[in-house]
FIKE-99360 format. One record per residue (C-alpha): x, y, z; residue in one letter. Coordinates in steps of 0.2 Angstrom, whole numbers, padded with zeros to 4 digits, always signed. Layout:
XYZA ...
***
This chain:
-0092+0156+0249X -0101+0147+0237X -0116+0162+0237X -0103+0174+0226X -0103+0162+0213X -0121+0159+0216X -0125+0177+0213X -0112+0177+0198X -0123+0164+0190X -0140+0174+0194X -0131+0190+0186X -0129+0181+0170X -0148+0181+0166X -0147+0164+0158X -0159+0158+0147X -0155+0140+0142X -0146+0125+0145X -0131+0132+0133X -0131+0148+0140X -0130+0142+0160X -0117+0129+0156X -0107+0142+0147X -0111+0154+0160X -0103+0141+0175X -0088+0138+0165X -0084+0156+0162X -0087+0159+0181X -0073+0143+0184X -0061+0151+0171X -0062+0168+0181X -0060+0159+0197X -0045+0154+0189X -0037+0168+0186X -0040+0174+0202X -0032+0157+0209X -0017+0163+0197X -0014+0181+0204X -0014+0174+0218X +0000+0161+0215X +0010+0176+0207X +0007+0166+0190X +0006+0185+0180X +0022+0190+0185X +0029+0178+0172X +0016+0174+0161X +0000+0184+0153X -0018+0182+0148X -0020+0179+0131X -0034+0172+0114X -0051+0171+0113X -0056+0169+0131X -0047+0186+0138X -0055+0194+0123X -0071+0190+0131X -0068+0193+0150X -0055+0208+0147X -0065+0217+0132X -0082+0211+0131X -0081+0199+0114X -0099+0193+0112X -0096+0174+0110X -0089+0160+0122X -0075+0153+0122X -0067+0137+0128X -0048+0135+0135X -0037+0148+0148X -0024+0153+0134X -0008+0161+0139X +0011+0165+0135X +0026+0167+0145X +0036+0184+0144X +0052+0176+0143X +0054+0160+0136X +0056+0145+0146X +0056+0127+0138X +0056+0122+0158X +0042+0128+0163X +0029+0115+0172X +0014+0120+0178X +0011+0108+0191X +0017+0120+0205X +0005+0134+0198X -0010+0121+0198X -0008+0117+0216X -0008+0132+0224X -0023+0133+0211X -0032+0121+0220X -0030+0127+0237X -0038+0146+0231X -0053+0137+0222X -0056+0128+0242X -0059+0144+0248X -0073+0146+0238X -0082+0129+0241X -0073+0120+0225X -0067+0103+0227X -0058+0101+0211X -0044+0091+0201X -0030+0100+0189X -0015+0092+0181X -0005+0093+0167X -0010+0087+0151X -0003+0078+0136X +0017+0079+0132X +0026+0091+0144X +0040+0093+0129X +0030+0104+0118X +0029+0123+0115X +0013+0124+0121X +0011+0115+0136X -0008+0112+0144X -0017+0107+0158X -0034+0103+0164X -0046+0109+0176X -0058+0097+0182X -0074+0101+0194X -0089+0094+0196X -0092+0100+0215X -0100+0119+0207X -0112+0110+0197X -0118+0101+0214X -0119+0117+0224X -0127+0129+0213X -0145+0132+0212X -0146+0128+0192X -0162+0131+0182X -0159+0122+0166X -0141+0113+0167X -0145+0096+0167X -0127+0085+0171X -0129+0071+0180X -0122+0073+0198X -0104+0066+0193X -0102+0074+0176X -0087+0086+0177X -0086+0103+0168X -0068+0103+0162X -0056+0119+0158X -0042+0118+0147X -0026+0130+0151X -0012+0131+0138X +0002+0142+0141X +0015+0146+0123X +0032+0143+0133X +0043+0150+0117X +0032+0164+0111X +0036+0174+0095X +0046+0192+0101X +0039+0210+0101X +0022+0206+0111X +0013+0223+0122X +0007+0221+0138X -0005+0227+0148X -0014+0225+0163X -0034+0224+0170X -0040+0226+0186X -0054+0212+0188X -0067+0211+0205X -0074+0192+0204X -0072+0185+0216X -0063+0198+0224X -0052+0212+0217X -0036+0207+0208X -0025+0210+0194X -0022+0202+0176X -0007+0204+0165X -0012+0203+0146X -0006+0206+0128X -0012+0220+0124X -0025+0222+0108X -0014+0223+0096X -0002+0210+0099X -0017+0197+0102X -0025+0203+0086X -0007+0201+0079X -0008+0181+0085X -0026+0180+0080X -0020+0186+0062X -0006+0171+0065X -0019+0157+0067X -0032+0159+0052X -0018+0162+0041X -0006+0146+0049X -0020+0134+0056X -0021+0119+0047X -0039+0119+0049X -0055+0130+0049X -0058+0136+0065X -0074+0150+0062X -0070+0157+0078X -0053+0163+0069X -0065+0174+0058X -0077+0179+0071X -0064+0188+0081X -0054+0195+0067X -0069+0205+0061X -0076+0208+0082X -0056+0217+0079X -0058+0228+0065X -0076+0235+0073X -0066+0239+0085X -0053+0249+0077X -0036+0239+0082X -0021+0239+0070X -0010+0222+0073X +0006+0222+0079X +0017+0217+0064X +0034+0215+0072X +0025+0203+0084X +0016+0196+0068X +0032+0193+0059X +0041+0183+0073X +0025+0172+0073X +0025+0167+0055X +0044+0166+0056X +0045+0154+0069X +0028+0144+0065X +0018+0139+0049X +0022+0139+0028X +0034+0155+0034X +0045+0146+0045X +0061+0149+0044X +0061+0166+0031X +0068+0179+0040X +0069+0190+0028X +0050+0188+0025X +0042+0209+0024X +0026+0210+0034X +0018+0226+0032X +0000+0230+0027X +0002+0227+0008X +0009+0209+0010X -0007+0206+0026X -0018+0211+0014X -0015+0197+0001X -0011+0184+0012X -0029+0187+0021X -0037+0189+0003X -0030+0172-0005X -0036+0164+0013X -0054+0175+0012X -0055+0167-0008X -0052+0148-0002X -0064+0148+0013X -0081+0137+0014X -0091+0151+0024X -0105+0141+0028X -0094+0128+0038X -0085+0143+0046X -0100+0149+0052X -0107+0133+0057X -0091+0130+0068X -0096+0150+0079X -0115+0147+0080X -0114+0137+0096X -0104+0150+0105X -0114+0165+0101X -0131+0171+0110X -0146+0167+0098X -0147+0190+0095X -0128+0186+0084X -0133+0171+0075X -0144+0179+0062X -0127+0190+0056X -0119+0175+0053X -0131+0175+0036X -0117+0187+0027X -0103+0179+0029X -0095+0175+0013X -0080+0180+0004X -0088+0195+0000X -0093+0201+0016X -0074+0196+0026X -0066+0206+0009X -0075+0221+0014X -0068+0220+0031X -0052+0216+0029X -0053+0235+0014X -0057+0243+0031X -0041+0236+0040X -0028+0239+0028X 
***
Protein backbone atom coordinates (compact mmCIF):
# COMPACT_ATOMS: atom_id res chain seq x y z
CA UNK A 1 0.00 0.00 0.00
CA UNK A 2 2.83 2.04 0.23
CA UNK A 3 2.57 3.12 -3.80
CA UNK A 4 -0.75 5.31 -2.90
CA UNK A 5 1.40 7.35 -0.92
CA UNK A 6 4.21 7.05 -3.30
CA UNK A 7 1.97 8.57 -5.94
CA UNK A 8 0.54 11.21 -3.40
CA UNK A 9 4.16 12.32 -3.11
CA UNK A 10 4.88 12.41 -7.09
CA UNK A 11 1.45 14.36 -7.37
CA UNK A 12 2.78 17.13 -5.23
CA UNK A 13 5.36 18.25 -7.93
CA UNK A 14 7.88 19.12 -5.29
CA UNK A 15 10.53 21.17 -5.88
CA UNK A 16 12.80 21.43 -2.78
CA UNK A 17 13.84 19.95 0.34
CA UNK A 18 10.98 22.22 2.18
CA UNK A 19 8.60 21.57 -0.16
CA UNK A 20 8.83 17.50 -0.08
CA UNK A 21 9.17 17.43 3.68
CA UNK A 22 6.13 19.42 3.98
CA UNK A 23 4.53 17.52 1.26
CA UNK A 24 5.22 13.97 3.43
CA UNK A 25 3.83 15.44 6.43
CA UNK A 26 0.70 16.69 4.82
CA UNK A 27 0.29 13.23 3.34
CA UNK A 28 0.69 11.75 7.25
CA UNK A 29 -1.71 14.30 8.61
CA UNK A 30 -4.34 13.17 5.83
CA UNK A 31 -3.62 9.51 6.59
CA UNK A 32 -4.68 10.59 9.84
CA UNK A 33 -7.79 11.69 9.26
CA UNK A 34 -8.68 8.81 7.41
CA UNK A 35 -7.31 6.61 10.52
CA UNK A 36 -9.93 8.97 12.47
CA UNK A 37 -13.07 8.34 10.40
CA UNK A 38 -12.41 5.30 10.67
CA UNK A 39 -12.25 5.06 14.47
CA UNK A 40 -15.48 7.09 14.42
CA UNK A 41 -13.37 10.06 15.88
CA UNK A 42 -15.87 12.66 13.86
CA UNK A 43 -18.86 11.60 15.42
CA UNK A 44 -17.74 13.51 18.45
CA UNK A 45 -15.21 15.86 17.50
CA UNK A 46 -14.52 18.12 14.16
CA UNK A 47 -11.64 19.35 11.98
CA UNK A 48 -10.68 22.53 12.87
CA UNK A 49 -7.45 25.77 12.23
CA UNK A 50 -4.98 26.23 9.89
CA UNK A 51 -4.43 22.86 8.74
CA UNK A 52 -8.21 21.99 7.71
CA UNK A 53 -8.10 25.39 6.12
CA UNK A 54 -5.37 24.02 3.84
CA UNK A 55 -6.70 20.39 3.02
CA UNK A 56 -10.57 21.36 3.14
CA UNK A 57 -10.28 24.69 1.28
CA UNK A 58 -7.08 25.00 -0.53
CA UNK A 59 -5.25 27.76 1.94
CA UNK A 60 -1.81 28.25 0.04
CA UNK A 61 0.54 27.94 3.05
CA UNK A 62 1.54 24.84 5.42
CA UNK A 63 0.70 24.15 8.19
CA UNK A 64 1.91 22.16 11.23
CA UNK A 65 -0.47 20.42 14.02
CA UNK A 66 -4.06 18.31 13.44
CA UNK A 67 -6.37 20.91 15.44
CA UNK A 68 -9.79 19.96 16.54
CA UNK A 69 -12.78 20.60 19.05
CA UNK A 70 -15.22 18.34 20.59
CA UNK A 71 -19.07 19.08 19.88
CA UNK A 72 -19.97 18.58 23.28
CA UNK A 73 -17.70 19.36 26.00
CA UNK A 74 -16.03 16.75 27.79
CA UNK A 75 -13.16 17.47 30.46
CA UNK A 76 -12.81 13.47 30.14
CA UNK A 77 -11.87 12.93 27.06
CA UNK A 78 -8.47 10.92 26.45
CA UNK A 79 -7.19 10.23 23.38
CA UNK A 80 -5.30 7.25 23.85
CA UNK A 81 -8.16 4.81 22.75
CA UNK A 82 -8.64 7.01 19.40
CA UNK A 83 -4.75 6.88 18.84
CA UNK A 84 -4.66 3.17 18.90
CA UNK A 85 -6.95 2.25 16.60
CA UNK A 86 -4.96 5.05 14.79
CA UNK A 87 -2.12 3.05 14.67
CA UNK A 88 -3.58 -0.17 13.35
CA UNK A 89 -5.36 1.93 10.08
CA UNK A 90 -1.72 3.59 9.33
CA UNK A 91 -0.48 -0.45 9.21
CA UNK A 92 -2.43 -0.94 6.47
CA UNK A 93 -0.72 1.37 4.56
CA UNK A 94 2.91 0.09 5.28
CA UNK A 95 3.33 2.77 8.43
CA UNK A 96 5.04 1.48 11.31
CA UNK A 97 4.40 4.37 13.65
CA UNK A 98 4.32 5.62 17.39
CA UNK A 99 1.29 8.09 19.00
CA UNK A 100 0.66 9.02 22.55
CA UNK A 101 -0.55 11.52 24.34
CA UNK A 102 1.33 14.43 25.24
CA UNK A 103 2.07 16.83 27.99
CA UNK A 104 -0.67 17.31 31.05
CA UNK A 105 -3.94 15.36 30.35
CA UNK A 106 -5.80 18.12 32.82
CA UNK A 107 -5.87 20.89 30.25
CA UNK A 108 -8.53 22.38 27.94
CA UNK A 109 -6.64 21.45 25.09
CA UNK A 110 -5.32 18.16 25.40
CA UNK A 111 -2.54 16.85 22.59
CA UNK A 112 -0.91 14.21 21.22
CA UNK A 113 1.88 13.12 18.95
CA UNK A 114 2.42 11.25 15.88
CA UNK A 115 5.70 9.85 15.40
CA UNK A 116 6.94 8.01 12.12
CA UNK A 117 9.97 7.59 10.61
CA UNK A 118 9.07 4.33 8.52
CA UNK A 119 7.52 6.67 5.36
CA UNK A 120 10.59 8.44 5.07
CA UNK A 121 12.37 4.86 4.74
CA UNK A 122 10.03 3.69 2.02
CA UNK A 123 9.42 6.55 -0.20
CA UNK A 124 11.29 7.19 -3.19
CA UNK A 125 12.47 10.95 -1.97
CA UNK A 126 14.46 13.26 -4.32
CA UNK A 127 15.58 15.96 -2.05
CA UNK A 128 14.55 15.00 1.76
CA UNK A 129 17.70 14.36 3.25
CA UNK A 130 16.80 12.82 7.14
CA UNK A 131 18.95 10.44 8.30
CA UNK A 132 17.40 7.02 8.36
CA UNK A 133 16.18 7.20 12.03
CA UNK A 134 14.88 10.92 12.06
CA UNK A 135 11.19 10.97 12.76
CA UNK A 136 8.72 13.41 11.24
CA UNK A 137 6.38 14.22 13.96
CA UNK A 138 2.52 15.44 14.00
CA UNK A 139 1.09 17.30 16.56
CA UNK A 140 -2.90 16.57 17.24
CA UNK A 141 -4.69 18.91 19.80
CA UNK A 142 -8.30 18.66 20.32
CA UNK A 143 -10.18 21.95 22.48
CA UNK A 144 -12.19 19.52 24.97
CA UNK A 145 -14.45 22.77 26.51
CA UNK A 146 -14.88 24.69 23.16
CA UNK A 147 -16.53 28.16 23.21
CA UNK A 148 -20.67 27.65 22.28
CA UNK A 149 -22.40 28.47 18.86
CA UNK A 150 -19.95 26.82 16.47
CA UNK A 151 -21.33 25.54 12.56
CA UNK A 152 -20.48 22.40 11.16
CA UNK A 153 -20.07 20.89 8.31
CA UNK A 154 -18.90 18.06 6.37
CA UNK A 155 -16.20 17.06 3.37
CA UNK A 156 -15.93 14.08 1.46
CA UNK A 157 -12.17 13.51 1.09
CA UNK A 158 -10.64 10.35 -1.38
CA UNK A 159 -6.84 9.98 0.00
CA UNK A 160 -6.24 7.14 0.73
CA UNK A 161 -9.51 6.01 -0.02
CA UNK A 162 -13.00 7.86 0.18
CA UNK A 163 -14.06 9.00 3.55
CA UNK A 164 -15.81 11.73 5.53
CA UNK A 165 -14.50 14.78 7.67
CA UNK A 166 -16.67 16.65 10.08
CA UNK A 167 -15.56 20.36 10.31
CA UNK A 168 -16.44 24.06 11.47
CA UNK A 169 -17.64 25.55 8.98
CA UNK A 170 -15.89 28.85 7.65
CA UNK A 171 -17.32 31.05 9.56
CA UNK A 172 -17.07 29.75 12.88
CA UNK A 173 -13.20 28.86 12.16
CA UNK A 174 -12.61 32.43 10.90
CA UNK A 175 -14.71 33.34 14.17
CA UNK A 176 -11.61 31.37 16.37
CA UNK A 177 -9.08 32.52 13.89
CA UNK A 178 -10.25 36.20 14.80
CA UNK A 179 -10.05 34.79 18.69
CA UNK A 180 -6.25 33.93 18.54
CA UNK A 181 -4.53 37.26 16.80
CA UNK A 182 -6.75 39.24 19.04
CA UNK A 183 -6.05 36.78 22.46
CA UNK A 184 -2.50 35.15 21.76
CA UNK A 185 0.11 36.25 23.79
CA UNK A 186 2.38 36.24 20.99
CA UNK A 187 2.87 37.05 17.36
CA UNK A 188 2.00 34.33 15.36
CA UNK A 189 2.11 35.71 11.31
CA UNK A 190 0.34 32.89 10.35
CA UNK A 191 -2.67 34.55 12.63
CA UNK A 192 -2.58 37.35 9.78
CA UNK A 193 -1.95 35.33 6.79
CA UNK A 194 -5.07 33.39 7.25
CA UNK A 195 -7.27 36.32 8.34
CA UNK A 196 -6.73 38.12 5.11
CA UNK A 197 -6.64 34.36 2.92
CA UNK A 198 -10.62 34.95 4.84
CA UNK A 199 -11.54 38.24 3.71
CA UNK A 200 -10.42 37.21 -0.08
CA UNK A 201 -12.62 34.79 0.28
CA UNK A 202 -15.51 36.67 1.30
CA UNK A 203 -16.47 34.92 4.74
CA UNK A 204 -18.18 36.89 7.61
CA UNK A 205 -17.28 35.36 11.16
CA UNK A 206 -19.42 33.84 13.43
CA UNK A 207 -19.99 36.48 16.26
CA UNK A 208 -21.92 34.54 18.78
CA UNK A 209 -19.15 31.71 18.40
CA UNK A 210 -16.77 34.71 18.71
CA UNK A 211 -18.16 36.07 21.75
CA UNK A 212 -18.25 32.75 23.72
CA UNK A 213 -14.39 32.55 22.78
CA UNK A 214 -13.36 35.94 24.09
CA UNK A 215 -15.85 35.29 27.12
CA UNK A 216 -14.30 32.24 28.17
CA UNK A 217 -10.51 32.98 27.27
CA UNK A 218 -8.15 36.11 27.00
CA UNK A 219 -8.27 40.03 28.43
CA UNK A 220 -12.39 39.38 27.98
CA UNK A 221 -12.67 36.57 30.38
CA UNK A 222 -15.31 36.57 32.39
CA UNK A 223 -17.41 39.85 30.68
CA UNK A 224 -20.54 38.60 29.75
CA UNK A 225 -22.12 41.36 29.03
CA UNK A 226 -19.19 42.17 26.59
CA UNK A 227 -21.23 43.43 22.75
CA UNK A 228 -19.39 41.76 19.78
CA UNK A 229 -20.79 43.09 16.59
CA UNK A 230 -18.92 44.51 13.68
CA UNK A 231 -18.21 47.98 15.15
CA UNK A 232 -16.65 46.76 18.49
CA UNK A 233 -14.42 43.91 15.73
CA UNK A 234 -13.33 46.60 13.97
CA UNK A 235 -11.49 48.42 16.78
CA UNK A 236 -10.22 45.79 18.49
CA UNK A 237 -8.63 44.43 15.12
CA UNK A 238 -7.40 48.05 14.51
CA UNK A 239 -5.72 48.77 18.00
CA UNK A 240 -4.01 45.06 17.30
CA UNK A 241 -3.14 46.14 13.30
CA UNK A 242 -1.61 49.67 15.02
CA UNK A 243 0.69 47.64 17.57
CA UNK A 244 2.06 45.05 15.14
CA UNK A 245 5.85 44.63 14.01
CA UNK A 246 4.95 43.58 10.32
CA UNK A 247 8.32 42.57 9.40
CA UNK A 248 8.57 39.82 12.31
CA UNK A 249 4.97 38.77 11.45
CA UNK A 250 5.95 38.17 7.95
CA UNK A 251 9.10 36.69 8.84
CA UNK A 252 7.28 33.98 11.10
CA UNK A 253 4.77 32.82 7.48
CA UNK A 254 7.59 32.96 4.96
CA UNK A 255 8.80 29.32 5.62
CA UNK A 256 5.27 27.99 5.10
CA UNK A 257 4.52 29.58 1.97
CA UNK A 258 5.65 28.36 -1.84
CA UNK A 259 8.45 30.93 -2.97
CA UNK A 260 5.22 32.46 -5.87
CA UNK A 261 3.57 33.94 -2.08
CA UNK A 262 6.54 35.20 -0.60
CA UNK A 263 7.09 38.37 -2.61
CA UNK A 264 3.26 39.63 -1.31
CA UNK A 265 4.70 39.35 1.91
CA UNK A 266 6.51 42.99 0.89
CA UNK A 267 3.02 44.87 1.65
CA UNK A 268 2.43 43.88 4.80
CA UNK A 269 2.22 46.76 7.15
CA UNK A 270 -0.42 48.38 9.15
CA UNK A 271 -1.48 50.05 6.21
CA UNK A 272 -2.03 47.10 4.09
CA UNK A 273 -3.94 44.76 6.98
CA UNK A 274 -6.26 48.19 7.63
CA UNK A 275 -7.37 48.20 4.20
CA UNK A 276 -8.42 44.53 4.79
CA UNK A 277 -9.91 44.52 7.70
CA UNK A 278 -12.32 48.23 5.64
CA UNK A 279 -13.29 45.42 3.46
CA UNK A 280 -14.59 43.03 6.27
CA UNK A 281 -16.45 45.16 8.38
Amino acid sequence: MIEIIQKRLDDYKSTNPVEEEHATKEIIQELALYALWRADFFAVAAFQGGTSLRILHGLPRFSEDLDFMLKVPNPEFEWSGYLKKLLTYFEEYGLKSEALPKGRMDKRVKKAVIKDNSVTNQLNLSFYQGHADQKINIKLEIDVEPPAESGYAFTYLDFPTDHEVCHQDLSSNFALKIHALLCRGFLKGRDWYDFNWYIKQGVSPNLPHLKNALVQFGPWEGQADLIVDMVWLKTAIQEKIDDIDWAQAAADVERFLKPAEVNSLQLWSAHFFTEKLNRLV
